[in-house]
PDB file of N, CA, C, O and CB in Angstrom:
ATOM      1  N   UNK A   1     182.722  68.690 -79.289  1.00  0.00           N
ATOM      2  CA  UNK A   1     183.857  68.702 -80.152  1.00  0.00           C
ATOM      3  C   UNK A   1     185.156  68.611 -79.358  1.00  0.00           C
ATOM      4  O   UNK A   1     186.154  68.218 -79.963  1.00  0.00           O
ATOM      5  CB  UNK A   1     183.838  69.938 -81.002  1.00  0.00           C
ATOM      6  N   UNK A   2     185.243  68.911 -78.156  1.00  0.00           N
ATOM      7  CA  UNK A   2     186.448  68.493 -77.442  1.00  0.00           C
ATOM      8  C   UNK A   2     186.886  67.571 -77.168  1.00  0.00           C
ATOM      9  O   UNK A   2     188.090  67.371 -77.331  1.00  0.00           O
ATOM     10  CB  UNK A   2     186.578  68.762 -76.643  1.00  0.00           C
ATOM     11  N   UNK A   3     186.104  66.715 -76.676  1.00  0.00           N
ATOM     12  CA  UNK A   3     186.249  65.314 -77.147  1.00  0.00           C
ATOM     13  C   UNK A   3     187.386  64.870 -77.788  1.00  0.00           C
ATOM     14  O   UNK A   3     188.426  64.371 -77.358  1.00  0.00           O
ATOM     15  CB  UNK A   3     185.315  65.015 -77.959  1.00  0.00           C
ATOM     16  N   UNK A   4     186.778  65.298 -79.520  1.00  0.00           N
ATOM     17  CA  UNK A   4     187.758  64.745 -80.288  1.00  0.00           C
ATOM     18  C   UNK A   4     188.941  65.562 -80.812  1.00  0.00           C
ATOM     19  O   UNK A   4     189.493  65.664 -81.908  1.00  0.00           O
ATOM     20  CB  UNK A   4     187.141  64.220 -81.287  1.00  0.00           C
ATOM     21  N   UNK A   5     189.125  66.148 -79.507  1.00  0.00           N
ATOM     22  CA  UNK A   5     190.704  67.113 -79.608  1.00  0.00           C
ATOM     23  C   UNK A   5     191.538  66.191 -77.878  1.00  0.00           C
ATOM     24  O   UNK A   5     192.547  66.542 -77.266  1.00  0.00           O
ATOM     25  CB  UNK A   5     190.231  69.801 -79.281  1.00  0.00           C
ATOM     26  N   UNK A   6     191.034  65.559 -77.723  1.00  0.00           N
ATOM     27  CA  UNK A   6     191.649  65.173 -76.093  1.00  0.00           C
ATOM     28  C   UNK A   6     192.447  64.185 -76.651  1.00  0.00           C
ATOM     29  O   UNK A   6     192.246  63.544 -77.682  1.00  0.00           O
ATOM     30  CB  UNK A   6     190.504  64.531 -74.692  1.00  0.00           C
ATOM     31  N   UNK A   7     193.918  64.089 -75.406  1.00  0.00           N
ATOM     32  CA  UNK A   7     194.549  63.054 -76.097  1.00  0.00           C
ATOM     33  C   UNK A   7     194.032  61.035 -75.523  1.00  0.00           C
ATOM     34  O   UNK A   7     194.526  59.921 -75.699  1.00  0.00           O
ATOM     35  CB  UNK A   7     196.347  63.562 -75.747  1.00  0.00           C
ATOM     36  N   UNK A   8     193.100  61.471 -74.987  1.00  0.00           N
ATOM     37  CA  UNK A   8     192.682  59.818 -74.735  1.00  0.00           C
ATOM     38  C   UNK A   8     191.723  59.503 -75.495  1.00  0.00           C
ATOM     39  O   UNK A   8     190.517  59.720 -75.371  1.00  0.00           O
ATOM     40  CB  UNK A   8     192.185  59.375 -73.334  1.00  0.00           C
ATOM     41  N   UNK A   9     192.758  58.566 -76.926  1.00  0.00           N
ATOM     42  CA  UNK A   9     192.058  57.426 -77.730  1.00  0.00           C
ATOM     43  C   UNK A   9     190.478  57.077 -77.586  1.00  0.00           C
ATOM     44  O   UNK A   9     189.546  57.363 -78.337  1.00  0.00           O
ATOM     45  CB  UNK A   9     192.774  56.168 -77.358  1.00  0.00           C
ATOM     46  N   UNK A  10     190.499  56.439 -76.495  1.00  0.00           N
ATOM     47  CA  UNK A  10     189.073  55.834 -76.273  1.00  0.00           C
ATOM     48  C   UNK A  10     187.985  57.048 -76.035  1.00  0.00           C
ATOM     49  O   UNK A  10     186.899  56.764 -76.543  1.00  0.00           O
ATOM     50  CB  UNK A  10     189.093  54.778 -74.883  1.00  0.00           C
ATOM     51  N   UNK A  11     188.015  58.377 -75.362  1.00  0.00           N
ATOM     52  CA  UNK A  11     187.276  59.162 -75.376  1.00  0.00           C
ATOM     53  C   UNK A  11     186.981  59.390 -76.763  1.00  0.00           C
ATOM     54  O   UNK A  11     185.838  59.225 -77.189  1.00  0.00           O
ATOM     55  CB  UNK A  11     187.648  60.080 -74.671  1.00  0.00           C
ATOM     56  N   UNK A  12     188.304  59.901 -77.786  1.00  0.00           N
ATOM     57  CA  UNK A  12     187.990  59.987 -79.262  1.00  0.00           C
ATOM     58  C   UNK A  12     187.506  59.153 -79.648  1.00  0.00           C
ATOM     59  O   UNK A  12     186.428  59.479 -80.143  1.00  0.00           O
ATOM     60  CB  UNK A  12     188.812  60.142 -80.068  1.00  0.00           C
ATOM     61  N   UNK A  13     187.783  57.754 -79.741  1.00  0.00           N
ATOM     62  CA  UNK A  13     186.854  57.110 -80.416  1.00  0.00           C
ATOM     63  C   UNK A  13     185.662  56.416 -80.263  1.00  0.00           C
ATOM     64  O   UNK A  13     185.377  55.484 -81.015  1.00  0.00           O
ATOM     65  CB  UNK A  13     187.301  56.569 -80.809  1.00  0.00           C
ATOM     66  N   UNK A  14     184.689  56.909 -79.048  1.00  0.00           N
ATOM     67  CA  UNK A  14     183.504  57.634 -78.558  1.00  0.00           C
ATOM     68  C   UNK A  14     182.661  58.576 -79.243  1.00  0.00           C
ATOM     69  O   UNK A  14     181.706  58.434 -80.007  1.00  0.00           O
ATOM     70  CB  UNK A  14     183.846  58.250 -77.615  1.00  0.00           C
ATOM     71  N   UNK A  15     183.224  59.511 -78.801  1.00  0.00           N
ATOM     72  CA  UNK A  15     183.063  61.211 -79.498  1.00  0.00           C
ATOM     73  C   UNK A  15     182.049  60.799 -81.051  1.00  0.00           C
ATOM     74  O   UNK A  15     180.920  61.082 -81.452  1.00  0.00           O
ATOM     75  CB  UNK A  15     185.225  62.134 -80.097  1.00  0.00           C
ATOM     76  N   UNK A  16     183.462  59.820 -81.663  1.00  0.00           N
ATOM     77  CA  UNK A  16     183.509  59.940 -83.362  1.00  0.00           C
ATOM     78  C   UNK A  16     182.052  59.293 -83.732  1.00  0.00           C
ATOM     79  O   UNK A  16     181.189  59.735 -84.491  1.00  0.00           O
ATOM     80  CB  UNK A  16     184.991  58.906 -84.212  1.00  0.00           C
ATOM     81  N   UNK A  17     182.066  57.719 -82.696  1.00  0.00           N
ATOM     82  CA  UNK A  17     180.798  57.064 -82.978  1.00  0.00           C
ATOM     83  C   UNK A  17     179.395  57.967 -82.219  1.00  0.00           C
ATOM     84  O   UNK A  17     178.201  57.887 -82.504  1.00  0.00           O
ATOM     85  CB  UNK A  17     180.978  55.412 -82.344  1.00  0.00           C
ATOM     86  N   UNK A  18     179.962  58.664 -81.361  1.00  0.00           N
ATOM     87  CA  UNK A  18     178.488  59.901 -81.017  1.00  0.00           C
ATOM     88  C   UNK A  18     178.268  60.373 -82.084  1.00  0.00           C
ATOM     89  O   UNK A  18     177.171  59.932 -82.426  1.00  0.00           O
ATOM     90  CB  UNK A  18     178.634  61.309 -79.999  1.00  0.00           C
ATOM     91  N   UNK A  19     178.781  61.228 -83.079  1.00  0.00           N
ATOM     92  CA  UNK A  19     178.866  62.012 -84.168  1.00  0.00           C
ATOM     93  C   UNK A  19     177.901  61.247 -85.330  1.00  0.00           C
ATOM     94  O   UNK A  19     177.161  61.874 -86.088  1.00  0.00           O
ATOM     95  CB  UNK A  19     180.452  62.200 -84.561  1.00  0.00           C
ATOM     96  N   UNK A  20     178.021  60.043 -85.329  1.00  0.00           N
ATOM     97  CA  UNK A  20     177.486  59.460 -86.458  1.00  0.00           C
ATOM     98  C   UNK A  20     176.239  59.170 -85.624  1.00  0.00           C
ATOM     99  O   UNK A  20     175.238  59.647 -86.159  1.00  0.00           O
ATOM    100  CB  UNK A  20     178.329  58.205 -87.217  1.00  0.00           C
ATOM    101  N   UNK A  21     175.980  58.493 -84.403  1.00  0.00           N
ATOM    102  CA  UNK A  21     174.912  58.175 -83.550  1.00  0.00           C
ATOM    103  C   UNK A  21     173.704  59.870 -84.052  1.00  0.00           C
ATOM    104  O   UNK A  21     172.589  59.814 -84.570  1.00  0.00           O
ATOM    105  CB  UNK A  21     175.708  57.989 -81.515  1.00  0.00           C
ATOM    106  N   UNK A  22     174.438  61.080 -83.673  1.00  0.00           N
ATOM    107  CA  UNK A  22     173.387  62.582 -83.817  1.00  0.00           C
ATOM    108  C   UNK A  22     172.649  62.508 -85.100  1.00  0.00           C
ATOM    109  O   UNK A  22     171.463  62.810 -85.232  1.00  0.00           O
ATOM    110  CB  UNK A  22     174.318  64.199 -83.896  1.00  0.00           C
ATOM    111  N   UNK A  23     173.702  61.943 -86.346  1.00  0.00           N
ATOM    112  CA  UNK A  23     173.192  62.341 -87.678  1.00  0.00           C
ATOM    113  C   UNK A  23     172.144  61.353 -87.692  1.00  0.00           C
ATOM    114  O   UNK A  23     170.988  61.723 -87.894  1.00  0.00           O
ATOM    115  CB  UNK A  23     174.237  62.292 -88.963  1.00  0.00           C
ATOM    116  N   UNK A  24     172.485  59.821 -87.450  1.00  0.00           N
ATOM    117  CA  UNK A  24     171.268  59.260 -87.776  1.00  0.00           C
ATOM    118  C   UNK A  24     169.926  59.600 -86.792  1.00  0.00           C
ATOM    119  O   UNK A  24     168.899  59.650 -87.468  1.00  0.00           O
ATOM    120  CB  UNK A  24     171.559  57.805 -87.813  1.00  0.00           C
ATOM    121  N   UNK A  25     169.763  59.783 -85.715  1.00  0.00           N
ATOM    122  CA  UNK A  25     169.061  60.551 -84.766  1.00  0.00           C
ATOM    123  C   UNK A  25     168.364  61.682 -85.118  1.00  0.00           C
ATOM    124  O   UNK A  25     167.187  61.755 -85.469  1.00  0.00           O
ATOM    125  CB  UNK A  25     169.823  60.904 -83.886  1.00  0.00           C
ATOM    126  N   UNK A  26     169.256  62.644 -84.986  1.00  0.00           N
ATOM    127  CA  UNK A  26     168.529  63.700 -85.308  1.00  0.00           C
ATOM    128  C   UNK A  26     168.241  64.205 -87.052  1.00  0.00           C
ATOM    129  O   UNK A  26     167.486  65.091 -87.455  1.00  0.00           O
ATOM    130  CB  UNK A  26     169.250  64.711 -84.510  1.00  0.00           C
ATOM    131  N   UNK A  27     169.105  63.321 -87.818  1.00  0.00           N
ATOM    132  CA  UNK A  27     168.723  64.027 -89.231  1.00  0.00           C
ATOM    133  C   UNK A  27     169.772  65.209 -89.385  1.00  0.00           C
ATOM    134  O   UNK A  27     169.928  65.513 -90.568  1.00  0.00           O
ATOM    135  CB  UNK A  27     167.027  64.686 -89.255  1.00  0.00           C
ATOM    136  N   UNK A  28     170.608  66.030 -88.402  1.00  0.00           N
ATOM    137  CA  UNK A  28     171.111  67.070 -88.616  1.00  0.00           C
ATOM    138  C   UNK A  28     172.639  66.984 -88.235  1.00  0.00           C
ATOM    139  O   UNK A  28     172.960  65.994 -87.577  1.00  0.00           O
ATOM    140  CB  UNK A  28     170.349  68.010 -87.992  1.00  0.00           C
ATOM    141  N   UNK A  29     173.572  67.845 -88.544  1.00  0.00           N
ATOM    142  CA  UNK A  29     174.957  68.250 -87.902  1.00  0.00           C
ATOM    143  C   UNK A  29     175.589  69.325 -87.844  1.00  0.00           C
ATOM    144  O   UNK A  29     175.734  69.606 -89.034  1.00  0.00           O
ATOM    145  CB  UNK A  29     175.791  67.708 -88.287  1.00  0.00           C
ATOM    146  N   UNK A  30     176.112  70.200 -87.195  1.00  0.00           N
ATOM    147  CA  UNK A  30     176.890  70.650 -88.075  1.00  0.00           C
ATOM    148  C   UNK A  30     177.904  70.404 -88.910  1.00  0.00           C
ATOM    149  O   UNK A  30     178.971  70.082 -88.387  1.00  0.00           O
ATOM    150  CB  UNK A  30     177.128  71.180 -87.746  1.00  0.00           C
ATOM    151  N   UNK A  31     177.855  70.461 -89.867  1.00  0.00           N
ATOM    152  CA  UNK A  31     178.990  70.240 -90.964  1.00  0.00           C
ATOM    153  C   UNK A  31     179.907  70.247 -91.254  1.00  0.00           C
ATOM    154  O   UNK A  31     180.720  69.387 -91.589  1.00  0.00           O
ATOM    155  CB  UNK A  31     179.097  70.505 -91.551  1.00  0.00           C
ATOM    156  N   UNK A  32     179.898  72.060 -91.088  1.00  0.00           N
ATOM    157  CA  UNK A  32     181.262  72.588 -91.292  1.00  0.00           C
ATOM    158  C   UNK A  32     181.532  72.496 -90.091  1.00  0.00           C
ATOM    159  O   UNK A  32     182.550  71.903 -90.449  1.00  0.00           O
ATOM    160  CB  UNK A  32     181.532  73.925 -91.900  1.00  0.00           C
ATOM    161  N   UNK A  33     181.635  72.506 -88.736  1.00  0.00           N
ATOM    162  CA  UNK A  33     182.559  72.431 -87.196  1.00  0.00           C
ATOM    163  C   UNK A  33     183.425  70.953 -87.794  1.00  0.00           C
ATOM    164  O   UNK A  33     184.610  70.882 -88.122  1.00  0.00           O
ATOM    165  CB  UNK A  33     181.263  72.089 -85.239  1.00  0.00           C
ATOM    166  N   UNK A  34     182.139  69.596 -87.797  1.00  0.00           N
ATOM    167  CA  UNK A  34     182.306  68.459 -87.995  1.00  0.00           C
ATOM    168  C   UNK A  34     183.262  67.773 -89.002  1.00  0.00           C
ATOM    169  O   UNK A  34     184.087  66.873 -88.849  1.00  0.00           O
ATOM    170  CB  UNK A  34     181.296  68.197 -88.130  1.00  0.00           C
ATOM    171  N   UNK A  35     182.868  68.513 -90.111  1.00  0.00           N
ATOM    172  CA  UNK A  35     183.908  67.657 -91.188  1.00  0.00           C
ATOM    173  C   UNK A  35     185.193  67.673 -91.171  1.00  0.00           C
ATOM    174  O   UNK A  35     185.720  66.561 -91.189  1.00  0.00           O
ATOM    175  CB  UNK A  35     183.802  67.980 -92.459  1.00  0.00           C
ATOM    176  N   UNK A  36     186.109  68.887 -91.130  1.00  0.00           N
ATOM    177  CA  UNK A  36     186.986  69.195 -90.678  1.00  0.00           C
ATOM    178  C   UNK A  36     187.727  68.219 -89.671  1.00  0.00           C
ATOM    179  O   UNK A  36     188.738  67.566 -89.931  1.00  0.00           O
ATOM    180  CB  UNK A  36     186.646  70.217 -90.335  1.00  0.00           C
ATOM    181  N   UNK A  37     187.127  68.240 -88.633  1.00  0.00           N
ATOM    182  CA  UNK A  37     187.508  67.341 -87.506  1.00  0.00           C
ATOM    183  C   UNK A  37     187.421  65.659 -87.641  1.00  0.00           C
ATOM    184  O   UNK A  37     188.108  64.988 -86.871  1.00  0.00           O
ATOM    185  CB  UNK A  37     186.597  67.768 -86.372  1.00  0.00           C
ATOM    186  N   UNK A  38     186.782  65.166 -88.381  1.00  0.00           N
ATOM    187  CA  UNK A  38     186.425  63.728 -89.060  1.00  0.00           C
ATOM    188  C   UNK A  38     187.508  63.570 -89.969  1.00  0.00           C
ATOM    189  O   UNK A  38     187.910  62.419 -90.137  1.00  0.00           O
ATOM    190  CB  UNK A  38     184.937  63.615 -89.894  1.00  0.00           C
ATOM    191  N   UNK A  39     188.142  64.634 -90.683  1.00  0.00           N
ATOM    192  CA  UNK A  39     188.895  64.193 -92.249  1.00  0.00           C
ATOM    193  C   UNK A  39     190.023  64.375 -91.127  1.00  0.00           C
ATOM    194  O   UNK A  39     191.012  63.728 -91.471  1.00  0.00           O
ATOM    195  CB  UNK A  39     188.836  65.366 -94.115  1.00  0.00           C
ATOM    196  N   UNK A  40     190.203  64.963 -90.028  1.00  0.00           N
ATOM    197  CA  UNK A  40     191.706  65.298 -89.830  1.00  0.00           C
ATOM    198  C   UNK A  40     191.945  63.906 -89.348  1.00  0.00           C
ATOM    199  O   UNK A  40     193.007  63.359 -89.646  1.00  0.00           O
ATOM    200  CB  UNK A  40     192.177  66.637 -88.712  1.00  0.00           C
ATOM    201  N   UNK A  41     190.731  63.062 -88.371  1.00  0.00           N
ATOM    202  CA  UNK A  41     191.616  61.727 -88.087  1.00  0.00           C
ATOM    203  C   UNK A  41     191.611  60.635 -89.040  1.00  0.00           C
ATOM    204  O   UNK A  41     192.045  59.556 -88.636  1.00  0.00           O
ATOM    205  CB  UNK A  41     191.198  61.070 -86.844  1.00  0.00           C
ATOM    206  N   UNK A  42     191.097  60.746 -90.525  1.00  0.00           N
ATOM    207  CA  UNK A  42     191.595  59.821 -91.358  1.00  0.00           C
ATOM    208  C   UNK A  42     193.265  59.758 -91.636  1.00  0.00           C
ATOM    209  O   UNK A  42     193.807  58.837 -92.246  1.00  0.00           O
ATOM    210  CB  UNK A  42     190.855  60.059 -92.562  1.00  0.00           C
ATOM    211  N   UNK A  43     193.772  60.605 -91.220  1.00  0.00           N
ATOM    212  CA  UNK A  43     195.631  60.084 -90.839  1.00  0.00           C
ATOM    213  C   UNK A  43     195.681  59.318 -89.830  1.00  0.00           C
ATOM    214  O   UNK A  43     196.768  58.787 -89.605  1.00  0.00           O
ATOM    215  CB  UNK A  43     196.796  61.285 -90.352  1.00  0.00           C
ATOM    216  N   UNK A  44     194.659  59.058 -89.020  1.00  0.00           N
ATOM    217  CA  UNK A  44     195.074  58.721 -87.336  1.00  0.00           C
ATOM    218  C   UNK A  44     195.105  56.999 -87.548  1.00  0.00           C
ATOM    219  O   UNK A  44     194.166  56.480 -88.151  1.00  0.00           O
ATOM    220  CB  UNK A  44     193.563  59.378 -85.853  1.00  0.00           C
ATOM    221  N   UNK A  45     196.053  56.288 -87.105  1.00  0.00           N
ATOM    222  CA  UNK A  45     195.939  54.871 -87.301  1.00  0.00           C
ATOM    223  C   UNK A  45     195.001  54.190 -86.704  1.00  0.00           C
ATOM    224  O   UNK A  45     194.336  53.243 -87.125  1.00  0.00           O
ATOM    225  CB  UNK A  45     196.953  54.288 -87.006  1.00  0.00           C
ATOM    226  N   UNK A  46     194.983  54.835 -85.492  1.00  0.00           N
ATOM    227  CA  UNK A  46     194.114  54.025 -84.403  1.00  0.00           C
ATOM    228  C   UNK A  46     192.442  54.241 -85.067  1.00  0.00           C
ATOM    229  O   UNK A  46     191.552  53.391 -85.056  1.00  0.00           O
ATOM    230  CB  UNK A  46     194.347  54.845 -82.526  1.00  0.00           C
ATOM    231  N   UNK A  47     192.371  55.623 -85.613  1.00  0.00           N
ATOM    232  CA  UNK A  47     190.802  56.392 -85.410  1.00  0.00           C
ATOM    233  C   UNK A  47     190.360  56.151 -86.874  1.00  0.00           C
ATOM    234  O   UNK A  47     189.179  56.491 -86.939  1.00  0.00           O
ATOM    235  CB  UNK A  47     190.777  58.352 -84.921  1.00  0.00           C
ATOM    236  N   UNK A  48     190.746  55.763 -87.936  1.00  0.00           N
ATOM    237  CA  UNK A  48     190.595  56.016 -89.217  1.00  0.00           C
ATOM    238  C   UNK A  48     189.572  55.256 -89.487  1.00  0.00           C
ATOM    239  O   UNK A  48     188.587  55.941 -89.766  1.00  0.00           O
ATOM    240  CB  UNK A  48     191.669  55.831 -90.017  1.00  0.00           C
ATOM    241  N   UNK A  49     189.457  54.579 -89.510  1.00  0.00           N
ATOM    242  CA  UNK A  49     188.402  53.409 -89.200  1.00  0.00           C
ATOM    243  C   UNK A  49     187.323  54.199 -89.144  1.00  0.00           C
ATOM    244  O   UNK A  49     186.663  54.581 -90.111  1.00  0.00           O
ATOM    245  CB  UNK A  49     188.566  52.477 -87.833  1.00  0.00           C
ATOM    246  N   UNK A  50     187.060  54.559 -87.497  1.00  0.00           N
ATOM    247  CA  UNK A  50     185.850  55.221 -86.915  1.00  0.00           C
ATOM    248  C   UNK A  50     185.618  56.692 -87.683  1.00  0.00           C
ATOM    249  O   UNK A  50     184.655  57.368 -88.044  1.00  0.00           O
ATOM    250  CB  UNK A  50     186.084  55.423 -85.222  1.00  0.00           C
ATOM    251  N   UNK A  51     186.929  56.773 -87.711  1.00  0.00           N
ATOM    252  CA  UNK A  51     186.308  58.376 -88.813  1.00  0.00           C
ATOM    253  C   UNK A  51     185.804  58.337 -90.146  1.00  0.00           C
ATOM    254  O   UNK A  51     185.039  59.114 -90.717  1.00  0.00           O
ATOM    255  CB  UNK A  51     187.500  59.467 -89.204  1.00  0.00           C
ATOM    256  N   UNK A  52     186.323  57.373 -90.515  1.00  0.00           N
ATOM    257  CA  UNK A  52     185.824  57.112 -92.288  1.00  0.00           C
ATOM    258  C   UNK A  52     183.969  56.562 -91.823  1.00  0.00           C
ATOM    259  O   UNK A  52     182.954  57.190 -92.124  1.00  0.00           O
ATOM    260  CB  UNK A  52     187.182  55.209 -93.424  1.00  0.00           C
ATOM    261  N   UNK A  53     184.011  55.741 -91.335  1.00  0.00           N
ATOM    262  CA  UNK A  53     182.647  54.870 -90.554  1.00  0.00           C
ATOM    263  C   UNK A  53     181.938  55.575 -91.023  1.00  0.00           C
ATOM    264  O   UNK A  53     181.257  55.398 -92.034  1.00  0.00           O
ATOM    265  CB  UNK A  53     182.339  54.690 -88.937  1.00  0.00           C
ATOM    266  N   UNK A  54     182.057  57.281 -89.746  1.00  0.00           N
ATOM    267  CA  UNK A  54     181.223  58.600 -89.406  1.00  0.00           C
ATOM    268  C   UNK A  54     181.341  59.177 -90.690  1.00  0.00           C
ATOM    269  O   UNK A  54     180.206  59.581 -90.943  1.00  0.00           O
ATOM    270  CB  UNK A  54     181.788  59.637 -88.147  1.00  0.00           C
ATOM    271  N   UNK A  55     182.032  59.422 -91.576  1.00  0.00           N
ATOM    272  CA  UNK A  55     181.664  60.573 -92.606  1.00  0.00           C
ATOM    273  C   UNK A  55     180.251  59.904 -93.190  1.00  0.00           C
ATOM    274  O   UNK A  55     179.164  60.473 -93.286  1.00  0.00           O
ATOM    275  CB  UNK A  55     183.013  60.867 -93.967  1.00  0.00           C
ATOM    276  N   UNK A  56     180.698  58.049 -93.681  1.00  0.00           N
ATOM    277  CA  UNK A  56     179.689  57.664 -94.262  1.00  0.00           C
ATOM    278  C   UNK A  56     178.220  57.762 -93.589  1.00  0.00           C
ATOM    279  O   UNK A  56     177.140  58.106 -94.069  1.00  0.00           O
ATOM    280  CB  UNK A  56     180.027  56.499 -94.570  1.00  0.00           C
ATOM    281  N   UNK A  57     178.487  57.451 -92.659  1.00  0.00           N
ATOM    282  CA  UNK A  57     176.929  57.455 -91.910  1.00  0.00           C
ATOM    283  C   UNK A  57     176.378  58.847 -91.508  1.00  0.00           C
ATOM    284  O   UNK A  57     175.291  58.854 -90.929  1.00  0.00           O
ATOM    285  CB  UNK A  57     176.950  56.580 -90.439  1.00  0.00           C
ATOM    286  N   UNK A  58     177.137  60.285 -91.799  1.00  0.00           N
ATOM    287  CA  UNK A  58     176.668  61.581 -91.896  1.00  0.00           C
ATOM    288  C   UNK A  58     176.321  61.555 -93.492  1.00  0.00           C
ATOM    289  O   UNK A  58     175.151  61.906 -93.649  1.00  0.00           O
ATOM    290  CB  UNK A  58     177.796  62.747 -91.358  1.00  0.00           C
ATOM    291  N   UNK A  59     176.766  61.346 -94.333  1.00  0.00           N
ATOM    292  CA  UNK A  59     176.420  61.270 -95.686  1.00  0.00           C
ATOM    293  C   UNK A  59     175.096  60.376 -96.054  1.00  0.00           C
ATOM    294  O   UNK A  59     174.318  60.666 -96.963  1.00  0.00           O
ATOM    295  CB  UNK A  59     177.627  60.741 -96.376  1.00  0.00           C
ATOM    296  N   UNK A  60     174.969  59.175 -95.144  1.00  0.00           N
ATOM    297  CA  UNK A  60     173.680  58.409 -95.567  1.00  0.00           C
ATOM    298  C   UNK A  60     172.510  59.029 -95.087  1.00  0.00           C
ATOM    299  O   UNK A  60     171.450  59.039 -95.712  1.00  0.00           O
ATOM    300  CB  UNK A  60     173.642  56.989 -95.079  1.00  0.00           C
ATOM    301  N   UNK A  61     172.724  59.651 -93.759  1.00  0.00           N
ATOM    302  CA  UNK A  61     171.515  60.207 -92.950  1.00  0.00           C
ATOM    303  C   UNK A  61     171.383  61.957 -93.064  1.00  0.00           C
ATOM    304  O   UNK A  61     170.362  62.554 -92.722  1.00  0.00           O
ATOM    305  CB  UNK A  61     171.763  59.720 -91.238  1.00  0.00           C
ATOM    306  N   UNK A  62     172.444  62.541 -93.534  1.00  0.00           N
ATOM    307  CA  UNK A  62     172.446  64.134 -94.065  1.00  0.00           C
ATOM    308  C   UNK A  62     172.241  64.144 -94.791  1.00  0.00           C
ATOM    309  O   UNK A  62     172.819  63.113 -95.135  1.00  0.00           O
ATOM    310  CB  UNK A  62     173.228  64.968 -94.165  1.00  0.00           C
ATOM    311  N   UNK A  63     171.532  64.676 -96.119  1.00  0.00           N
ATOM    312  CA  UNK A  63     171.358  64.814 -97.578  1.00  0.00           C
ATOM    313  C   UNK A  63     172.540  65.893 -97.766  1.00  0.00           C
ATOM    314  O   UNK A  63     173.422  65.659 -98.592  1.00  0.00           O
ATOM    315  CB  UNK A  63     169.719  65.332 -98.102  1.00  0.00           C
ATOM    316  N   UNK A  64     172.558  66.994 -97.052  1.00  0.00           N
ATOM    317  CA  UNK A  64     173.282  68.361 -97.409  1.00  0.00           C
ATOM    318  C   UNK A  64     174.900  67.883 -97.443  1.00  0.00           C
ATOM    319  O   UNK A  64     175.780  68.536 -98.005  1.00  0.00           O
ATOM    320  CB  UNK A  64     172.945  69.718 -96.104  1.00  0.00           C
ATOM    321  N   UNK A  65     175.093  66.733 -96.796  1.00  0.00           N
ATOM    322  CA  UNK A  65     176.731  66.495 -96.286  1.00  0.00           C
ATOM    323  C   UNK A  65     177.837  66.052 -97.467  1.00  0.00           C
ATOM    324  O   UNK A  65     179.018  65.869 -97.171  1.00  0.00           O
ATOM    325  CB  UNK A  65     176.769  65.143 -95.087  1.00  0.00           C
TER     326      UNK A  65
END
């Protein structure tokens, strides 16, 4: 999760596509750490993209999400 608190772009938008890479992988996330941190960069110009991406692809591969 630090990651996607650092201020270099490209690490974040890494991080974000790891995040979606775990759910389809493992089936699991945490949620609540995760969601939080996903909705905050749908303001982000650069990241919004990759964050919207990740909610969907935690929602296709999480049932609980």
């Amino acid at each position: 999760m630090e990651f996607l608190k650092t201020g270099d772009i490209q690490i974040k938008a890494v991080a974000i596509l790891c995040l979606g890479h775990i759910a389809r992988i493992h089936r699991t996330i945490d949620w609540p750490l995760v969601k939080p941190l996903l909705i905050s960069l749908l303001d982000d110009d650069k990241l919004s993209g990759s964050a919207s991406d990740t909610l969907d692809d935690i929602a296709i591969f999480i049932a609980d999400s």
